[in-house]
PDB file of N, CA, C and O in Angstrom:
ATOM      1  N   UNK A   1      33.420  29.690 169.781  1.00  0.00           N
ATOM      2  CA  UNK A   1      33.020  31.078 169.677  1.00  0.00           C
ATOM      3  C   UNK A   1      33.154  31.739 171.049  1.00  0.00           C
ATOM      4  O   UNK A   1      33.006  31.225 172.158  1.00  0.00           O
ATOM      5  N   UNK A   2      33.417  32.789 170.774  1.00  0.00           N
ATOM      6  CA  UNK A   2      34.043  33.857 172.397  1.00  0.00           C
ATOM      7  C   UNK A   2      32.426  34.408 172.976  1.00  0.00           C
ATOM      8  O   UNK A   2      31.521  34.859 172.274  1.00  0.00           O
ATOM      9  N   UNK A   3      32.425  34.260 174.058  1.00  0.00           N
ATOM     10  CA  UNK A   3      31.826  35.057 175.020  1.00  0.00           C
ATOM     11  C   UNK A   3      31.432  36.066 174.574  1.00  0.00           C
ATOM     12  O   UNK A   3      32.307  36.924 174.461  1.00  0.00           O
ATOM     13  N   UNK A   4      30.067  36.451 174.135  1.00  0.00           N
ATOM     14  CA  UNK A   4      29.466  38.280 173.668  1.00  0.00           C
ATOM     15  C   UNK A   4      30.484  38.978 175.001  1.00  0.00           C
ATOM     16  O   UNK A   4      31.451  39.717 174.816  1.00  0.00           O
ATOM     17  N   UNK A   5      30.082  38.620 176.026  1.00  0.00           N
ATOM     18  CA  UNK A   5      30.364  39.975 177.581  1.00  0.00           C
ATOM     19  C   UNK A   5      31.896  39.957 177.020  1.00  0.00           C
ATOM     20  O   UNK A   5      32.339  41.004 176.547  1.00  0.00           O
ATOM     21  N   UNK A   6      32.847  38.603 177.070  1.00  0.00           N
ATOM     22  CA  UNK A   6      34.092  39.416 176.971  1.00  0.00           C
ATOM     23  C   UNK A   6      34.498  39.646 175.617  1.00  0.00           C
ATOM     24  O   UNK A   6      35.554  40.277 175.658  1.00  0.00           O
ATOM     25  N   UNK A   7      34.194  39.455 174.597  1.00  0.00           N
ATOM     26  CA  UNK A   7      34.372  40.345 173.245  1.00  0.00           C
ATOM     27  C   UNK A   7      34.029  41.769 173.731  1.00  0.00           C
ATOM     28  O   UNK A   7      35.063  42.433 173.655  1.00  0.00           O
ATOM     29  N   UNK A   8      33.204  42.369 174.109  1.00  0.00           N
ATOM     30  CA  UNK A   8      32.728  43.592 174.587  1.00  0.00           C
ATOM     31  C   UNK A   8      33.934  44.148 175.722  1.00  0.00           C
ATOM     32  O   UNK A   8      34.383  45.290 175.628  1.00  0.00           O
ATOM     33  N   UNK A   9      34.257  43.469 176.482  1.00  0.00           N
ATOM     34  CA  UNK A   9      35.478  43.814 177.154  1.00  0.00           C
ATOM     35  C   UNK A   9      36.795  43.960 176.644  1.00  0.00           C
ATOM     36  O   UNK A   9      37.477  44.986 176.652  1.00  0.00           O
ATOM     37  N   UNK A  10      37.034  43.050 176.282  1.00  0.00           N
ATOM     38  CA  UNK A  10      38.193  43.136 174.982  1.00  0.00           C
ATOM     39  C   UNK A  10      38.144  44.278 174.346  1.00  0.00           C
ATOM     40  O   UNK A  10      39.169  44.950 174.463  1.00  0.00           O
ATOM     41  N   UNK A  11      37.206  44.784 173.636  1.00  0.00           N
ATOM     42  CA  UNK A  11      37.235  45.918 172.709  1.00  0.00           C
ATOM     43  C   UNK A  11      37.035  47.067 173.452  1.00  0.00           C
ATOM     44  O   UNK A  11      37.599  48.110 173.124  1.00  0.00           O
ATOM     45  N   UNK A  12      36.416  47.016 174.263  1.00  0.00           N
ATOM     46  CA  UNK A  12      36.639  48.289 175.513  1.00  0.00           C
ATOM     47  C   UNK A  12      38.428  48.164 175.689  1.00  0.00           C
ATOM     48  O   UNK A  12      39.257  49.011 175.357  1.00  0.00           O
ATOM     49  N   UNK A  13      38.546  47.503 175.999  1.00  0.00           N
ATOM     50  CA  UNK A  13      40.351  47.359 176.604  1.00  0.00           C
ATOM     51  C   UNK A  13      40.928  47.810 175.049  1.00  0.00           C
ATOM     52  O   UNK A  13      42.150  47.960 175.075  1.00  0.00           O
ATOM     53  N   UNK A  14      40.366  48.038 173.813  1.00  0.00           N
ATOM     54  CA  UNK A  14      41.027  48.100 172.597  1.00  0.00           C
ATOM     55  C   UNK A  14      40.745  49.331 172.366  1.00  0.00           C
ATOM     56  O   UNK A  14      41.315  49.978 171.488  1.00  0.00           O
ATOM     57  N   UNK A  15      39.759  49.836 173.188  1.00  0.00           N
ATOM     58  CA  UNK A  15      39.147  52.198 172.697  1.00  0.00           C
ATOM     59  C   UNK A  15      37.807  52.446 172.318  1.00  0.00           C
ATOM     60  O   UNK A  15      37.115  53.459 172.414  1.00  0.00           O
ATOM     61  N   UNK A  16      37.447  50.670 171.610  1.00  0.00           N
ATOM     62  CA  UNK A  16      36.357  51.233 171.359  1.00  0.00           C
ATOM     63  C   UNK A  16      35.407  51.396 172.078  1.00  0.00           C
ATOM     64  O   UNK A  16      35.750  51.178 173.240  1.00  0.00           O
ATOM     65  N   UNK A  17      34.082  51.746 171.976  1.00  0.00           N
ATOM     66  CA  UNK A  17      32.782  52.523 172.875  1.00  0.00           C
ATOM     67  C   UNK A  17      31.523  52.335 172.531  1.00  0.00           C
ATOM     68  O   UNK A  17      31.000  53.003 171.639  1.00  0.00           O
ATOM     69  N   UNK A  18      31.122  51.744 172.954  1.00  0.00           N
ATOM     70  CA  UNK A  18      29.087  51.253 172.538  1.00  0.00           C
ATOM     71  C   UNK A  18      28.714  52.867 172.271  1.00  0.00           C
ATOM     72  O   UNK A  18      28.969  53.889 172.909  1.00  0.00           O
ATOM     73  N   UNK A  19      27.958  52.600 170.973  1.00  0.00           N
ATOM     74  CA  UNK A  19      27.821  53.977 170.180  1.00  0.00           C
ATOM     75  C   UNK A  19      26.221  53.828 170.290  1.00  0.00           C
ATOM     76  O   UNK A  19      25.571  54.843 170.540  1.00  0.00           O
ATOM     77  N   UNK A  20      25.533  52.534 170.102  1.00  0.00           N
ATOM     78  CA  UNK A  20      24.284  51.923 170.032  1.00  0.00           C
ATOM     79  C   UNK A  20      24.024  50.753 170.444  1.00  0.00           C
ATOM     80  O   UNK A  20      24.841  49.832 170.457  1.00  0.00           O
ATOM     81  N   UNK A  21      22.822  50.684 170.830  1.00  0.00           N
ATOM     82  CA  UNK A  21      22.378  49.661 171.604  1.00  0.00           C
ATOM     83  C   UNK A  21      20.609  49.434 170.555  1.00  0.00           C
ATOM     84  O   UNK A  21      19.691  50.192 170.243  1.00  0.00           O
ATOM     85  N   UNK A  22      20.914  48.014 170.350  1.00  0.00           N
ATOM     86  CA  UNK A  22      19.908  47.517 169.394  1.00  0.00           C
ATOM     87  C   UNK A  22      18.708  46.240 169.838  1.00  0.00           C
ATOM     88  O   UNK A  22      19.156  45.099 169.726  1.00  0.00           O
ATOM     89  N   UNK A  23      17.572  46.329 170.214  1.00  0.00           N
ATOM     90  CA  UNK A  23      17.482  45.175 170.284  1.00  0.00           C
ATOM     91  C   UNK A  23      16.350  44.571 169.715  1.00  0.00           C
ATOM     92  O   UNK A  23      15.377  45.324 169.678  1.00  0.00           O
ATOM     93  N   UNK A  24      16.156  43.324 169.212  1.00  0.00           N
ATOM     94  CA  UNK A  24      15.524  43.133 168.070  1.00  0.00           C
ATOM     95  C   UNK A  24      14.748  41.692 168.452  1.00  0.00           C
ATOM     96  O   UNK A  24      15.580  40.790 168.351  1.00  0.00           O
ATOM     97  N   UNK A  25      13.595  41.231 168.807  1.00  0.00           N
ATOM     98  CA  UNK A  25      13.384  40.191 169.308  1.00  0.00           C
ATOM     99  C   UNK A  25      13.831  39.752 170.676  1.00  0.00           C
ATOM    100  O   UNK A  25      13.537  40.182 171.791  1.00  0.00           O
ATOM    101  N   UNK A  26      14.660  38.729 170.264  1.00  0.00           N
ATOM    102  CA  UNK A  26      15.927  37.904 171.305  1.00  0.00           C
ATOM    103  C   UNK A  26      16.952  38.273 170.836  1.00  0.00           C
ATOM    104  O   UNK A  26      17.827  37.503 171.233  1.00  0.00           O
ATOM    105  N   UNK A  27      17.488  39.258 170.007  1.00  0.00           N
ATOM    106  CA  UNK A  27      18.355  39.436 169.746  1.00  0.00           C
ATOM    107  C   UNK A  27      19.359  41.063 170.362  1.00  0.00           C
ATOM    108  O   UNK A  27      18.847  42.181 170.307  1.00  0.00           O
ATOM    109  N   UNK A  28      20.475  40.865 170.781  1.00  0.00           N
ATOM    110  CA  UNK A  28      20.657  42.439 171.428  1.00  0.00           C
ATOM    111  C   UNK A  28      22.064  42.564 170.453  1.00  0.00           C
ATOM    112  O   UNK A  28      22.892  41.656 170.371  1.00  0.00           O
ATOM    113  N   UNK A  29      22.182  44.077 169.620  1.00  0.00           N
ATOM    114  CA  UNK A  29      23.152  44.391 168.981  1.00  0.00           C
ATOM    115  C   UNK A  29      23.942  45.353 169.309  1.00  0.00           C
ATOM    116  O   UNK A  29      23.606  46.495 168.996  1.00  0.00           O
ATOM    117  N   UNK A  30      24.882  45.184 169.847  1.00  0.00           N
ATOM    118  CA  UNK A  30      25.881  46.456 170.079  1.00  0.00           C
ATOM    119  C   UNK A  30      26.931  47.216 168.834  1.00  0.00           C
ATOM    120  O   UNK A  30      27.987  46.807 168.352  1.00  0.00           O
ATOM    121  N   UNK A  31      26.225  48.345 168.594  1.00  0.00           N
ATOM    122  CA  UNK A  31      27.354  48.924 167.744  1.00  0.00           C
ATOM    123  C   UNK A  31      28.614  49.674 168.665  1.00  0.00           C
ATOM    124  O   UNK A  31      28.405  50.454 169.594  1.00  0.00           O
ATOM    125  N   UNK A  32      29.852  49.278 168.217  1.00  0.00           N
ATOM    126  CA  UNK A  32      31.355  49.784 168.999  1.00  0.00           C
ATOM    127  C   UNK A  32      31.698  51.028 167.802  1.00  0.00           C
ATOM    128  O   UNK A  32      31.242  51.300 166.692  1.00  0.00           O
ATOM    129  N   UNK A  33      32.510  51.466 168.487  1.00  0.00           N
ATOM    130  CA  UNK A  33      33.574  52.401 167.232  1.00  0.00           C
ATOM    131  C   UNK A  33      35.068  52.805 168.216  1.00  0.00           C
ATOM    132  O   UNK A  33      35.136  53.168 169.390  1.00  0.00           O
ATOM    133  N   UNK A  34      35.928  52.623 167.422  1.00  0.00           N
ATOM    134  CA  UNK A  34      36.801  52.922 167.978  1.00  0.00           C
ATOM    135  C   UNK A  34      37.067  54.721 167.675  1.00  0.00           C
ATOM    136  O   UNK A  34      37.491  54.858 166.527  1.00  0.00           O
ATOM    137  N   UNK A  35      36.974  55.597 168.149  1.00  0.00           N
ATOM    138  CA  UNK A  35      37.601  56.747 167.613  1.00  0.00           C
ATOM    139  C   UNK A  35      39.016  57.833 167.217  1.00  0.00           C
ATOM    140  O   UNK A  35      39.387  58.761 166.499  1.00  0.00           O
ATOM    141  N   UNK A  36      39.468  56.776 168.427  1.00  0.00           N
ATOM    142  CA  UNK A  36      41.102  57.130 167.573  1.00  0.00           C
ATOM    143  C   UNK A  36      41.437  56.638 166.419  1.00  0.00           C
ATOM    144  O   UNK A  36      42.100  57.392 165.709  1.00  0.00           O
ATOM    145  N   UNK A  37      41.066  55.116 165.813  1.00  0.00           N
ATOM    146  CA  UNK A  37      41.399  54.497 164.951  1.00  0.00           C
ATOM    147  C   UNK A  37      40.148  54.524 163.759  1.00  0.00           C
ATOM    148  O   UNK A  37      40.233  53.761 162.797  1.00  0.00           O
ATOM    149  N   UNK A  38      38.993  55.459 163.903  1.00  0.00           N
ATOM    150  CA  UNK A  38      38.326  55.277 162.960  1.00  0.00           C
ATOM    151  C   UNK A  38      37.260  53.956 162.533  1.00  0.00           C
ATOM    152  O   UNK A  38      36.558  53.912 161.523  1.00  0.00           O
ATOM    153  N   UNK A  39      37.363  52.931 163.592  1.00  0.00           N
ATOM    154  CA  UNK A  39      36.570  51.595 163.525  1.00  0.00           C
ATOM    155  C   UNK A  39      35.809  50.956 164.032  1.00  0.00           C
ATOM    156  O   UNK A  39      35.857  50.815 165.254  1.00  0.00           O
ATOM    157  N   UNK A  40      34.737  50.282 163.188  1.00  0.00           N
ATOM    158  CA  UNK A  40      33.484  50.379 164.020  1.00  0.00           C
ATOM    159  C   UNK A  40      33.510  48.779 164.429  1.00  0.00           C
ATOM    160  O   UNK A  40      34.426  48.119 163.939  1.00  0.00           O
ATOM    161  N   UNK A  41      32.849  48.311 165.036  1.00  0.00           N
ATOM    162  CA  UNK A  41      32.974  46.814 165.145  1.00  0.00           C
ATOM    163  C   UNK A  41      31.186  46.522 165.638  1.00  0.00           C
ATOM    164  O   UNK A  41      30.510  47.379 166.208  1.00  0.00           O
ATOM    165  N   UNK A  42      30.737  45.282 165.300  1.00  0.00           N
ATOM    166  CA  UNK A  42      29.400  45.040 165.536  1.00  0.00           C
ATOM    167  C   UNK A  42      29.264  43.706 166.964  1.00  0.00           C
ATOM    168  O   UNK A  42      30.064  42.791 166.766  1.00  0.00           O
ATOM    169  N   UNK A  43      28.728  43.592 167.776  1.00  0.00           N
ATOM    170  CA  UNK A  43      28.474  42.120 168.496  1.00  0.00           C
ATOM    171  C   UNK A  43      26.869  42.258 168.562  1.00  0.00           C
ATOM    172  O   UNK A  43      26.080  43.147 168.881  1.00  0.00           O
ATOM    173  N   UNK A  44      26.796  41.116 168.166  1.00  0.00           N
ATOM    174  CA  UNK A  44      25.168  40.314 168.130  1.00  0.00           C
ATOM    175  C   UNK A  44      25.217  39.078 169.064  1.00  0.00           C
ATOM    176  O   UNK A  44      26.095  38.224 168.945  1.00  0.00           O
ATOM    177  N   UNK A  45      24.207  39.015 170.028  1.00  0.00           N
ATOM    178  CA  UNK A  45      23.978  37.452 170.837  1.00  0.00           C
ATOM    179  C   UNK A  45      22.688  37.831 171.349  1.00  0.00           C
ATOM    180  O   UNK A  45      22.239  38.950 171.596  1.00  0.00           O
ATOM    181  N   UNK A  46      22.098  36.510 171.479  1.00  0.00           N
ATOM    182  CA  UNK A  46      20.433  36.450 171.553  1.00  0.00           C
ATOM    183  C   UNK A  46      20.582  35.311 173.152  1.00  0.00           C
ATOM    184  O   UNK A  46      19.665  34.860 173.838  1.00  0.00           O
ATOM    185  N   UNK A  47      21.603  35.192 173.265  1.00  0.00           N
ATOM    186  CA  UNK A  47      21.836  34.129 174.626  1.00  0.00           C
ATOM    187  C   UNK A  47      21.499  35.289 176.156  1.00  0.00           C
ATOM    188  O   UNK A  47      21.695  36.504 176.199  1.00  0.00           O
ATOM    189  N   UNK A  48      21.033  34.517 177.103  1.00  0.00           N
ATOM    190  CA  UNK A  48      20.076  35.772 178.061  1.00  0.00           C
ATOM    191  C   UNK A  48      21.275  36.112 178.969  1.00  0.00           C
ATOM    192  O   UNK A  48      21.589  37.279 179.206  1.00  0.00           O
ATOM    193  N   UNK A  49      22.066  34.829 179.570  1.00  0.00           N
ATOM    194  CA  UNK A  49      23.462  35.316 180.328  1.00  0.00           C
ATOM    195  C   UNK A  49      24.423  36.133 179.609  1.00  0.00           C
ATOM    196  O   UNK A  49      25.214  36.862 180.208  1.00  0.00           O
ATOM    197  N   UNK A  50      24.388  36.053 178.550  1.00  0.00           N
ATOM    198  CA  UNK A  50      25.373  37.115 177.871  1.00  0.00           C
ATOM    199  C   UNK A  50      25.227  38.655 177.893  1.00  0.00           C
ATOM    200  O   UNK A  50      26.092  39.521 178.021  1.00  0.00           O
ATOM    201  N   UNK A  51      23.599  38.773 177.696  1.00  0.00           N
ATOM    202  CA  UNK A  51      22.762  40.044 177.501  1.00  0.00           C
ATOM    203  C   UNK A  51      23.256  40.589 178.927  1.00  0.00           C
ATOM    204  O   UNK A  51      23.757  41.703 179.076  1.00  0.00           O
ATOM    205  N   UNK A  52      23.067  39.745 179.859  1.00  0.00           N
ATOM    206  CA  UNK A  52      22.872  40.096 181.349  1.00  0.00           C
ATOM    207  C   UNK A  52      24.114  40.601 181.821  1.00  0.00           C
ATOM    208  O   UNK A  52      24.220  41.378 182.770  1.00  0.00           O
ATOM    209  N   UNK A  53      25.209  40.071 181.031  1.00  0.00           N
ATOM    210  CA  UNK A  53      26.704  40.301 181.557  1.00  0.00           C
ATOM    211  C   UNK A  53      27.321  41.809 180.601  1.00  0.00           C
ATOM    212  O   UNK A  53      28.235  42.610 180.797  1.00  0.00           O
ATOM    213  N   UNK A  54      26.278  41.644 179.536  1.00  0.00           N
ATOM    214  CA  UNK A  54      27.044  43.140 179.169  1.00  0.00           C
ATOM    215  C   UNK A  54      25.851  44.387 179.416  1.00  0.00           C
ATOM    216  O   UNK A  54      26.107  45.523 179.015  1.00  0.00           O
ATOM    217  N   UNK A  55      25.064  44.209 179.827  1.00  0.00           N
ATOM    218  CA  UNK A  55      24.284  45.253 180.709  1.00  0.00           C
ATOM    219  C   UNK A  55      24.812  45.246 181.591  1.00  0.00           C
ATOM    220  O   UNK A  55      24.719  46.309 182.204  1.00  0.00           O
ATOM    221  N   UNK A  56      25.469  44.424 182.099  1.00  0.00           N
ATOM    222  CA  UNK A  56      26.129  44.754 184.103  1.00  0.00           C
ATOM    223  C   UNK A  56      27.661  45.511 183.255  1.00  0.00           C
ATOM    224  O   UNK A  56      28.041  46.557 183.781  1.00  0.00           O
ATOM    225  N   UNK A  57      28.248  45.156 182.378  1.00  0.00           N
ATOM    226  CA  UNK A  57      29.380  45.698 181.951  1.00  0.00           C
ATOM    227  C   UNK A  57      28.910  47.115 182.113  1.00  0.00           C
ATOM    228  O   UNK A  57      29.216  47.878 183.029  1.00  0.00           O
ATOM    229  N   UNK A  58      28.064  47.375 181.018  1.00  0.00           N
ATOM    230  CA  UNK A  58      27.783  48.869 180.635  1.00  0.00           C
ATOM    231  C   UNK A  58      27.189  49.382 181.489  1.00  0.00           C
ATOM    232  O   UNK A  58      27.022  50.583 181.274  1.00  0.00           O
ATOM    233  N   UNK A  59      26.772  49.024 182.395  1.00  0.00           N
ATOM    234  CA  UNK A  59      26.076  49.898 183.652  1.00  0.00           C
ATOM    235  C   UNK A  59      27.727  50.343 185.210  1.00  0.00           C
ATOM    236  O   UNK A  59      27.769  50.963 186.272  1.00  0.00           O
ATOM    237  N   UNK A  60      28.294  49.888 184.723  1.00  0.00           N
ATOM    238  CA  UNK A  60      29.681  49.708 185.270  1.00  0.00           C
ATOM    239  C   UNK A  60      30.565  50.791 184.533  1.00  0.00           C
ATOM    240  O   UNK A  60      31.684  51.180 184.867  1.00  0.00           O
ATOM    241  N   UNK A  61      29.861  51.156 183.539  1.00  0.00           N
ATOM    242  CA  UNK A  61      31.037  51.922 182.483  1.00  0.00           C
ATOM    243  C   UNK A  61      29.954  53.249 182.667  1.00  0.00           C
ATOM    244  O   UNK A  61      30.356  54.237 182.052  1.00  0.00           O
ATOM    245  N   UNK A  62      29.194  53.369 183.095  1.00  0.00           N
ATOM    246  CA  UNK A  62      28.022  54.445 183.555  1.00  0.00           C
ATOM    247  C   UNK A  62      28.330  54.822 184.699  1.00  0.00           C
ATOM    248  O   UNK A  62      28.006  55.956 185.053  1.00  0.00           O
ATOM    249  N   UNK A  63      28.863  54.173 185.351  1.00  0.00           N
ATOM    250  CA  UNK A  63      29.078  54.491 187.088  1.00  0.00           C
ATOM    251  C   UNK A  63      30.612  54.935 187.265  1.00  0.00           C
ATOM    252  O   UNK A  63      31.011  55.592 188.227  1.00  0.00           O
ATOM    253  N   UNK A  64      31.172  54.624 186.528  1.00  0.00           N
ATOM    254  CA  UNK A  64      32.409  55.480 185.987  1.00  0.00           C
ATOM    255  C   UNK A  64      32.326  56.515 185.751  1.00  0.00           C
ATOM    256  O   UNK A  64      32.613  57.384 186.574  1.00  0.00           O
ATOM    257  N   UNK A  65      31.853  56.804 184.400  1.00  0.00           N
ATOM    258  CA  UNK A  65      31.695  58.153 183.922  1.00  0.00           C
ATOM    259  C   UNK A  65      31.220  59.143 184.663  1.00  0.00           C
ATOM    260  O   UNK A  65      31.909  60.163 184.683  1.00  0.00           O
ATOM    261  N   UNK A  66      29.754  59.126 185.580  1.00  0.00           N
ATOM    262  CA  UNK A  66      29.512  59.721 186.629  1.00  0.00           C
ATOM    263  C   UNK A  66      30.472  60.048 187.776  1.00  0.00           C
ATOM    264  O   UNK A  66      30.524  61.171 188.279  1.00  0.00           O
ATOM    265  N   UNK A  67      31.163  59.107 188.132  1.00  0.00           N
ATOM    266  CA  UNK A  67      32.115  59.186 188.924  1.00  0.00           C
ATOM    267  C   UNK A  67      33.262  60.291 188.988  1.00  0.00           C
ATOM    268  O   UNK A  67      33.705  61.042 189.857  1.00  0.00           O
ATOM    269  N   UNK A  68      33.645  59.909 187.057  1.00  0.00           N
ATOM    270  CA  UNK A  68      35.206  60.354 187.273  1.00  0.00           C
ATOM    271  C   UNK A  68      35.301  61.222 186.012  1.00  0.00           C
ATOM    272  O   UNK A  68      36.355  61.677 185.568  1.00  0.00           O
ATOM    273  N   UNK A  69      33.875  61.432 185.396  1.00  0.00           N
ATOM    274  CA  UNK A  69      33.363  62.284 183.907  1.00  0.00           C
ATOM    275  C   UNK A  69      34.107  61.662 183.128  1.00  0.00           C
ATOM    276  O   UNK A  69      34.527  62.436 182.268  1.00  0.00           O
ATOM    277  N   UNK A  70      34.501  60.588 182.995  1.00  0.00           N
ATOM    278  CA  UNK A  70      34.812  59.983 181.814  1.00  0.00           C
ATOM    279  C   UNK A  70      35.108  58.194 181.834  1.00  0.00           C
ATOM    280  O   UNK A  70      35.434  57.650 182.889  1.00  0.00           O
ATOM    281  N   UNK A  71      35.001  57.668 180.976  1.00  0.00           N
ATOM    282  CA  UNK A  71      34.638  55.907 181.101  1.00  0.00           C
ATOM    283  C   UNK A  71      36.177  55.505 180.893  1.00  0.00           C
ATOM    284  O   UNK A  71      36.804  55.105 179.912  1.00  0.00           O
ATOM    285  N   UNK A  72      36.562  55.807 182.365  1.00  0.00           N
ATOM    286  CA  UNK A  72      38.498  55.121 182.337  1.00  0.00           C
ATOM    287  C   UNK A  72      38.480  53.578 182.159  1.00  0.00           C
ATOM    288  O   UNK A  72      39.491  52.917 181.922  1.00  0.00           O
ATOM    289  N   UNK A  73      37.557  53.205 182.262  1.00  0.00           N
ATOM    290  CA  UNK A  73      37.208  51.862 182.565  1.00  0.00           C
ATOM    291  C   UNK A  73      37.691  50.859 181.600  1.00  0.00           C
ATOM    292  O   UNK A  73      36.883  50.579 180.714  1.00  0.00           O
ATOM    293  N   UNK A  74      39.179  50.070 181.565  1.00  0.00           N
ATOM    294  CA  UNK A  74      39.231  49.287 180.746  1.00  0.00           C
ATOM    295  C   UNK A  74      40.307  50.065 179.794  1.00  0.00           C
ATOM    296  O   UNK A  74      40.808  49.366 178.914  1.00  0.00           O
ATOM    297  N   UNK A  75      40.640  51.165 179.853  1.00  0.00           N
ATOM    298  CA  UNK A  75      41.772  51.860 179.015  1.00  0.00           C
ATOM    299  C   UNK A  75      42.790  52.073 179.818  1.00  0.00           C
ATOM    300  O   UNK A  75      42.826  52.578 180.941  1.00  0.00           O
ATOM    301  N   UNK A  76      43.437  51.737 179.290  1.00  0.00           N
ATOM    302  CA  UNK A  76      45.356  51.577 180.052  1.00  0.00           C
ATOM    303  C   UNK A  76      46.288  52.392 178.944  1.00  0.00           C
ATOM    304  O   UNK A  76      47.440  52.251 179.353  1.00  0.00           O
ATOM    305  N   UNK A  77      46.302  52.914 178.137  1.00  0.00           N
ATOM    306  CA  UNK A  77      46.395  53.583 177.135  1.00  0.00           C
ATOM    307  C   UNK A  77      46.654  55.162 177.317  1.00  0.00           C
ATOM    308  O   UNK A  77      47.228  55.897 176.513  1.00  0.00           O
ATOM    309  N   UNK A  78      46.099  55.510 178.556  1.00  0.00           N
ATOM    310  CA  UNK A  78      45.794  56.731 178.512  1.00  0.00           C
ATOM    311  C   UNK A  78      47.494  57.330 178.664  1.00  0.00           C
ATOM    312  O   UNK A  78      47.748  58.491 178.341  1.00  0.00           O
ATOM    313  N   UNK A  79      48.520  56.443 179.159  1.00  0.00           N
ATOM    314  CA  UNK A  79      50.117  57.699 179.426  1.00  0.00           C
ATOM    315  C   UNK A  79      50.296  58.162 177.768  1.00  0.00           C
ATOM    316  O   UNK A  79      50.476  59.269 177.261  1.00  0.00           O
ATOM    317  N   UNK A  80      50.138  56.539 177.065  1.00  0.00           N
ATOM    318  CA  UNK A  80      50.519  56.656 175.705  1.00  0.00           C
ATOM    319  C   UNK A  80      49.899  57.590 175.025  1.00  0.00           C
ATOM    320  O   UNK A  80      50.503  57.675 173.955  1.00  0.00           O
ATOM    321  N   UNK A  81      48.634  58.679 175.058  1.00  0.00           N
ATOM    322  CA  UNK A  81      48.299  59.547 174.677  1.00  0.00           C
ATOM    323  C   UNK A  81      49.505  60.899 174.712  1.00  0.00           C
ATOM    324  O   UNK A  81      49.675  61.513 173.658  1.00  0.00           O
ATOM    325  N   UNK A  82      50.045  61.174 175.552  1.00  0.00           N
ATOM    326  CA  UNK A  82      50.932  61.985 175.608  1.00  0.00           C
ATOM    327  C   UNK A  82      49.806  63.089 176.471  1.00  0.00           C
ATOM    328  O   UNK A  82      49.784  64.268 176.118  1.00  0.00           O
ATOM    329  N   UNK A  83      49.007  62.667 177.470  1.00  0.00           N
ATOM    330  CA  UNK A  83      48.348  63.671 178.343  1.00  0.00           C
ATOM    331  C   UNK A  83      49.395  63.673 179.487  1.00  0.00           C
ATOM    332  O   UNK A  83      50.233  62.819 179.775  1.00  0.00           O
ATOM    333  N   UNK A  84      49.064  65.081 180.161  1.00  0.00           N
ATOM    334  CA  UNK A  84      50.051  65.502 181.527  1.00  0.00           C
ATOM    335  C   UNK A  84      49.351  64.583 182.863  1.00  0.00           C
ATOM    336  O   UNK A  84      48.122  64.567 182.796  1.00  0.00           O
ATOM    337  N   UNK A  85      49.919  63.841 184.029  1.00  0.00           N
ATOM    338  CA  UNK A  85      49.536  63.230 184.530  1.00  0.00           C
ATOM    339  C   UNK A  85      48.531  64.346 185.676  1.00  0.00           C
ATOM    340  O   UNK A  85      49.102  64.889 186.621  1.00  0.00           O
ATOM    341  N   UNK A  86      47.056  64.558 185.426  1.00  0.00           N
ATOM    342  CA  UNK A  86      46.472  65.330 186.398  1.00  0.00           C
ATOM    343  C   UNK A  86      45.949  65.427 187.985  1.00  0.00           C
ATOM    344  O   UNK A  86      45.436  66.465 188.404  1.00  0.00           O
TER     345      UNK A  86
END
């Protein structure tokens, strides 16, 4: 079984975007969605290094957005949009 932190990376590198943050016991649930493609994807892990590695992810994808007003972080995608290079 894959790594919660890099499943969460992976799917960042794929569009999608933590929509929700769940946590339930020992348990922490991230809801994703992709929005170009319409798809949502779920990760569940109750393991504490995992929790720890995708809070440092998403606090990384926060310090972005502040940065640069938007979470470039992990999208390589963006020429293929057909945006003008700004």
């Amino acid at each position: 079984m894959a790594n919660s932190a890099d499943e969460l990376k992976e799917k960042y590198a794929q569009g999608y975007r933590c929509i929700c943050e769940e946590a339930t016991g020992d348990n922490v649930t991230l809801h994703l969605k992709n929005f170009e493609k319409e798809k949502i994807h779920k990760i569940t892990t109750n393991k504490k290094m995992e929790i720890g590695e995708i809070a440092d992810f998403l606090d990384s994808v926060d310090v972005e957005k502040k940065l640069h007003g938007d979470d470039t972080i992990c999208t390589q995608n963006e020429s293929n949009l057909g945006w003008p290079n700004l």
